[in-house]
Structures are given as C-alpha cells and as structure tokens.
C-alpha positions in Angstrom: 44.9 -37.8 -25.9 48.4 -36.4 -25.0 51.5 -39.0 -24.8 53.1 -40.4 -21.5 56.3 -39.1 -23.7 54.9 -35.9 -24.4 53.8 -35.2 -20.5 57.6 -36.7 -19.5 59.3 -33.6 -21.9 56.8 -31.1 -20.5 57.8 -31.9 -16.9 61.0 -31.9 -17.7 60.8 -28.4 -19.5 59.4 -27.0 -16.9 62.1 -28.1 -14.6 64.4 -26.7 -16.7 62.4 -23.1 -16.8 62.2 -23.1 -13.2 65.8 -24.4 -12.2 66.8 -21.0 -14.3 64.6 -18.7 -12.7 65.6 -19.9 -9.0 69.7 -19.9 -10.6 68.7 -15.9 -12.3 67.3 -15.2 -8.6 69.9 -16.5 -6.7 72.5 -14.8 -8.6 70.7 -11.4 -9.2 70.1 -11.6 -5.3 74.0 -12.7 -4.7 75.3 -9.8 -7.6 72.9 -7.3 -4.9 74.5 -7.8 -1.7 78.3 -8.2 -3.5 77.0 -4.2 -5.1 75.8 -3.3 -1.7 78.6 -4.3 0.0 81.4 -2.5 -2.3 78.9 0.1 -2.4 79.5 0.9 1.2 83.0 0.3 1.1 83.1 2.9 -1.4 81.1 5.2 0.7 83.3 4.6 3.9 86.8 5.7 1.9 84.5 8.6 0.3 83.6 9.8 3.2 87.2 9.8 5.1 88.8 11.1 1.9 86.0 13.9 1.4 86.1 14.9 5.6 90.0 15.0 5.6 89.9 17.3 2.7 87.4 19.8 3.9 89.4 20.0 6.9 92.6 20.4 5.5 94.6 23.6 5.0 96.1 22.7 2.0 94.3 20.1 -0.9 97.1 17.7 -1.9 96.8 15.5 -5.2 96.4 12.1 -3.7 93.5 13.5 -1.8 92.0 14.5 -4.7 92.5 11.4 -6.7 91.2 8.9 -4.1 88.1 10.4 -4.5 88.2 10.4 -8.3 89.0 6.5 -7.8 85.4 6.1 -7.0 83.1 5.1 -9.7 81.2 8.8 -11.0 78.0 7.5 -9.2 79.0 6.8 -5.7 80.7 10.1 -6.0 77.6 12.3 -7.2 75.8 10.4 -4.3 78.4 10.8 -1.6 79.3 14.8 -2.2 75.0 15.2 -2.2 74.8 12.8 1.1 77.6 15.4 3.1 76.3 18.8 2.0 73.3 17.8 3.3 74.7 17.9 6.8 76.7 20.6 6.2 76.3 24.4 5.0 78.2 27.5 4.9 81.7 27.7 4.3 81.7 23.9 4.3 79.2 23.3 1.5 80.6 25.7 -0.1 84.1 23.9 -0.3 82.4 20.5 -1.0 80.7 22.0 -4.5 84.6 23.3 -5.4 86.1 19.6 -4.9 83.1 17.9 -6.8 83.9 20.8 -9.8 87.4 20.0 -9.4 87.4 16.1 -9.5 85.4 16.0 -12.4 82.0 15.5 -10.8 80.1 17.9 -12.2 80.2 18.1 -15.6 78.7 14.8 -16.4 75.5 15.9 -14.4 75.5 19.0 -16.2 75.4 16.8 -19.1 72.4 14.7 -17.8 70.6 17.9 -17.9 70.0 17.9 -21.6 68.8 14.3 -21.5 65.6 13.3 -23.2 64.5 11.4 -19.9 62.7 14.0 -17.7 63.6 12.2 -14.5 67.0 12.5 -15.3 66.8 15.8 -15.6 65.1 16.4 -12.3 68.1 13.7 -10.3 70.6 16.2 -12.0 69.1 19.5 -10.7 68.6 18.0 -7.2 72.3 17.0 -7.4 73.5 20.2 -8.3 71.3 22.4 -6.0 72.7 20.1 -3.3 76.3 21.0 -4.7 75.3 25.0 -5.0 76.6 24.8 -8.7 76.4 27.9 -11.1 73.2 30.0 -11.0 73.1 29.6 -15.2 73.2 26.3 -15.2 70.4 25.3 -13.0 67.8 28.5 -14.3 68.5 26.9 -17.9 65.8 24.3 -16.4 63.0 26.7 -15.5 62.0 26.9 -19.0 61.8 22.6 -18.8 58.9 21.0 -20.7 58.6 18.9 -17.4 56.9 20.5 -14.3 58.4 18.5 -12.1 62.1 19.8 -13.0 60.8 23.4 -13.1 59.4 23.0 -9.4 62.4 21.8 -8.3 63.9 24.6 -9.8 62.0 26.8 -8.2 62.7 25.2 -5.0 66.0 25.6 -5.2 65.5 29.2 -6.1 64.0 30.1 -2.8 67.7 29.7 -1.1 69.1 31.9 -3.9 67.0 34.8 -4.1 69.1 37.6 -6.2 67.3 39.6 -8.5 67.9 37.6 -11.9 66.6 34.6 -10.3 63.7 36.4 -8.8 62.8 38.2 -12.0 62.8 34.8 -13.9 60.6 33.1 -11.4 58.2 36.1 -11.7 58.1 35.5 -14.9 57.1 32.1 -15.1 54.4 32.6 -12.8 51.2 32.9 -15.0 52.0 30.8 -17.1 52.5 27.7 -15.5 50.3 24.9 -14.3 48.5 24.3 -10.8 51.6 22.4 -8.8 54.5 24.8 -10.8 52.8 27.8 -10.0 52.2 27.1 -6.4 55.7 25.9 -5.9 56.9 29.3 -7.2 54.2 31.3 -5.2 56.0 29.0 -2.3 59.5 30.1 -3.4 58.9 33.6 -3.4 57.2 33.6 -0.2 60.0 31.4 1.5 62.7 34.9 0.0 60.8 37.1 2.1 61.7 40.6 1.6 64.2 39.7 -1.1 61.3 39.1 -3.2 59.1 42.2 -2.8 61.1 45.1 -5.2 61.2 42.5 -7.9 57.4 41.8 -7.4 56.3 45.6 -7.3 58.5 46.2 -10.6 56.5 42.9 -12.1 53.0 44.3 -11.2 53.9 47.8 -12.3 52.0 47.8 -16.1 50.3 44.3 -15.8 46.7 43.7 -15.3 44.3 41.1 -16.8 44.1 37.3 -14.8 47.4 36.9 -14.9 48.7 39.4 -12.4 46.8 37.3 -9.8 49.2 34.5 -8.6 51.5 37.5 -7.8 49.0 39.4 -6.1 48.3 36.0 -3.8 52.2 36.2 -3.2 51.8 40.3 -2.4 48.8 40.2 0.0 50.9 37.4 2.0 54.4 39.5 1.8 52.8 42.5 3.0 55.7 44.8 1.8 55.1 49.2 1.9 57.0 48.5 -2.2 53.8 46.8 -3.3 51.3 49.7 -2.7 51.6 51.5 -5.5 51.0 48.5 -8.4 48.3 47.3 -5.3 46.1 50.5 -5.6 46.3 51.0 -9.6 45.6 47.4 -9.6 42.4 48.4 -7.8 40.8 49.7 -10.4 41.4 47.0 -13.5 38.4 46.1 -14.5 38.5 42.2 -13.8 37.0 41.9 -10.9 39.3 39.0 -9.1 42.8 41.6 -9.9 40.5 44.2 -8.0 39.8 41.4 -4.8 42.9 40.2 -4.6 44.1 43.6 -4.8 42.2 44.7 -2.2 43.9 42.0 0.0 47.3 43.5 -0.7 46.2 47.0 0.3 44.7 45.2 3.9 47.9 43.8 4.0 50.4 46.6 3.7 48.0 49.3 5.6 48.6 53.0 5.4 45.5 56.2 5.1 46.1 55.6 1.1 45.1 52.0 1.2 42.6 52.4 3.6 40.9 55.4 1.6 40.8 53.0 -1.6 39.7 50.2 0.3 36.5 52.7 1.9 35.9 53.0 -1.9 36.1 49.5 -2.5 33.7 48.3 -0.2 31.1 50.1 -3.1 32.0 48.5 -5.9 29.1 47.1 -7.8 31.0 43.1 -7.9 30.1 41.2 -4.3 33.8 39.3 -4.7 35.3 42.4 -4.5 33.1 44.4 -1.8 33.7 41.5 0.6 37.4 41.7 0.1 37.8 45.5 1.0 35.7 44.4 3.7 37.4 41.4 5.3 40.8 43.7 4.1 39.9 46.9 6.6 38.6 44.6 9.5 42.3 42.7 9.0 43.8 46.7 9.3 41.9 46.6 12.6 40.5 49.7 11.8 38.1 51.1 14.1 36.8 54.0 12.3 35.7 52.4 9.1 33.4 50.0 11.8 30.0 51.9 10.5 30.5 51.8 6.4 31.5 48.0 7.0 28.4 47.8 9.4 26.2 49.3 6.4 27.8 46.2 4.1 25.4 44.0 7.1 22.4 45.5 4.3 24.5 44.1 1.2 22.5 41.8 -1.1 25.1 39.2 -1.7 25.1 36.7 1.2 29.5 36.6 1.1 29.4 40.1 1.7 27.0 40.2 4.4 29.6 37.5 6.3 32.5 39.1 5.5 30.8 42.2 7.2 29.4 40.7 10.3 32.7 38.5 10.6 34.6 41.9 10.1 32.9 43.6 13.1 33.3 40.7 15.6 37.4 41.0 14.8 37.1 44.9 15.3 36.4 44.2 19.0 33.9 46.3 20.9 33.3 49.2 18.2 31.7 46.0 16.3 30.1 44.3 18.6 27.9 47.6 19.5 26.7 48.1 16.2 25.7 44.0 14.9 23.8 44.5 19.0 22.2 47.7 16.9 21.6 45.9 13.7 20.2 42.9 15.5 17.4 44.4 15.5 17.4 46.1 11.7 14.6 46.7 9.7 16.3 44.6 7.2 16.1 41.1 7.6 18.9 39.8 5.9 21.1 42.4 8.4 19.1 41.3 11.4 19.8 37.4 10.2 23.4 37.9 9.7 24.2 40.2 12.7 22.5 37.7 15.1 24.1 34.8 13.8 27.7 36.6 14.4 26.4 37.1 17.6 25.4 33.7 18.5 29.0 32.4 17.6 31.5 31.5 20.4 33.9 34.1 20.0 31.4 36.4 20.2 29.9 35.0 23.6 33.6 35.1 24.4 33.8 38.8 24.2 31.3 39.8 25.5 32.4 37.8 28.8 
C-alpha cells in the first residue's frame, strides 16, 4: 500500500512538471509575439529601404547597407514578397540589389543541401528573384520531384532553347506528377516550345516519345508534322494514336492523306484516333470512309465514328440516318444511338 509521504512527493512532482510546462508555454508564447513583432518592424524598414531604392536614379551605400542590416532571412523573404507584386524592369532591378547585398549566395548554397525541402524553398526563392538560368537548371536533374517540378515551373516563364531542350529531355523519364508538370511547362511556352519539340521527335520512337506527342497534338504547330507523320508508322501502337492526334491537330492534305490510311490500321486504339483526328479537321470529304468505321468490330471505334459524323454537321448526320437502318447491327446500334443524343436532336432542329 503506497505511503501518505510517497503520494505528498508525487503531488508535489507533478506540480513541479506542470508549473514548467505552463513557464516553457508562456515564454515560448511571449519569445513568438516579441519575433513577430521585430519581425514586422524588420519588414516595414525593408520595405521603405527596398521601394526607395528601386525608385532611385542613383543606388547610394547607405541604402544598400540598411538593407544588409536585416538578418539574411527577413531579407530572402522580403526581396521574394515585392517581386511578387512587381515585374519587368522592376523585378528585374530587385534580383540585382538581392545579388548585390549579398542575398543570394547563401540560397545558392542551400541548394546543395541534403534536406530536399530546402532545396525546393531555395529554387522558389531564386525563380522569384529571376537569378541565373545555370543555377536553377542544375536542379532539374534533383533526386526530389518536388524540386524538379518546380523547376519546371519556373521554366515555363523562361522558355529559350537550352532550357527547352533540357526539359524535353527529362520528359520520359520522369514520374507521373514531374512529367505532367513539364508537359504543363511546355504547353504554358506556346510556340517557343514547338522547333525544340519537332527537333526532339525527329529519330525517337518506342513509348517514350509519347508524353511529347500529348504536348504536340495540344500545341498544334505546322513544325511538328514531319516527326508527326514518320511517327505514324512506328510500330507501337499508342506512338501511332497519339500521333494521329498531332496530325488532326496541325491539318494540311499530307496529314489528312495519312490519317485516311490510318483509319485501316489493323490496332482499334489507333483506327479510332485517325478517326476522332479527321472529324476534329472538320473534314467533310472523308465523312463516308469514317462512316464505313460505323461497321468496325471494336466497339471504341465504332463511337469514335458515330461521334465523328455528328461533329461533321449535316454531311454526317445524312449518312448515320442511312446507316440507321444497316444491315449490320452493330452500325445500326451505334448510328441510332448518336442519333438519339441531344446534340443530335439539336441539329436536326
């Protein structure tokens, strides 16, 4: 049976334990708003030093060393915070202070840190700061995919051709979330991106040709037909589909010849794309071979036909009316189904 002396120094122990943790509390909280407060003090002479020398004709000294005064933190943070707001000329001057007072270098530095997330604070600091090309492309090759996407993120807003090829080349051979944020990257470059992409198809083939070929088919630039129609015949079936979007894409009598072709090739996936590809082209013409597809054996292609006629406008709706009534069933089935749908009823209003 435990001692009333022994219950006495347990109470009084665990006094004791909790008198520290409310003291440790109170102070941690007290040491928080004391930071916070010379945190924003810091922030307020940061920001009327850094506004007066954007502004300024001429950079003096004692401009320059008020904002080195600040502690290297509240600086990193308060040159990111402004050229946020700003661009142009403005951000431009803002990333030639931050190299000047000395704020650069030790992000650089935190670059090479074992610590991935780091690594990915530095790179969003110095894509804020538009620092050197070299140094933020050294992180495309990270072990982290996190500090590659951001990379590749920040690539999108500087789209020369080095930076271009590099993200090209990191395309296959990344994972899911890396690879889409390139795909996005390239995308959000625009033209910029579509000489580098044709000179990256040119000689590929195999699966990993087909991220770029997702980026092509949405680019729709005249540059990727060429590697588009030799990558028409590689004998993976997906490179052929996904080529088949590019050529719908771009257009033109050569693309729309190949596609014709396509539309027999003995894999469904690829049929239906050259299918879906010429009804995207809007082109009239090719409105009875995709009507024969109505017959095809594979149930995707057969949509992708019937679907392709109703979006070629009254040329298609004739014929799925004609092969309503088909002596094949499965054409009969799918044109009356396209039929039946609302847009169809819409059109024919």
């Amino acid at each position: 049976m435990l001692s009333e002396a022994f219950l006495v120094r347990a109470l009084i122990a665990l006094a004791v334990i909790f008198a520290l943790s409310l003291a440790y509390l109170l102070g941690h909280g007290a040491w928080l708003v004391l930071a916070r407060r010379r945190t924003h003090r810091y922030m307020e002479r940061g920001r009327a030093a850094l506004r007066g020398l954007v502004t300024a004709d001429v950079v003096t000294e004692d401009d320059l060393a008020t904002i080195r005064a600040l502690p290297p933190r509240i600086r990193a943070r308060l040159f990111v915070e402004l050229s946020r707001n700003f661009g142009g000329s403005v951000r431009v001057r803002l990333g030639e202070i931050a190299a000047e007072v000395g704020t650069l270098g030790p992000i650089e530095r935190m670059l090479r840190s074992r610590f991935w997330w780091r690594r990915l604070r530095a790179v969003r600091t110095l894509s804020a700061l538009d620092a050197s090309e070299a140094v933020i492309l050294e992180r495309l090759q990270d072990p982290h995919p996190a500090v590659r996407a951001q990379v590749a993120e920040w690539a999108a807003d500087h789209p020369s051709p080095a930076i271009l090829r590099a993200l090209l080349e990191m395309l296959s051979r990344s994972d899911a979330l890396y690879r889409f944020t390139v795909q996005d990257s390239l995308l959000r470059a625009g033209d910029a991106a579509a000489e580098p992409l044709a000179a990256y198809l040119e000689g590929r083939s195999g699966a990993e040709v087909i991220p770029a070929l997702e980026v092509a088919a949405t680019l729709a630039h005249p540059a990727l037909t060429p590697p588009a129609h030799s990558l028409s015949h590689d004998p993976d079936p997906p490179v052929r589909a996904r080529a088949a979007a590019v050529l719908g894409s771009v257009g033109g009598e050569e693309a729309i010849a190949r596609l014709l072709d396509l539309m027999g090739d003995p894999e469904a996936e690829v049929r239906a794309s050259a299918v879906r590809a010429l009804a995207r082209l809007g082109h009239w013409p090719a409105a009875t071979a995709i009507a024969q597809r109505l017959r095809d054996p594979v149930w995707e292609v057969r949509r992708a036909a019937g679907l392709g006629l109703l979006a070629l406008g009254s040329p298609g709706l004739l014929l799925l009316r004609r092969y309503r009534t088909d002596e094949d069933r499965f054409a009969a089935d799918m044109a009356t189904q396209v039929l039946d749908l609302p847009s169809a009823t819409e059109a024919r209003v």
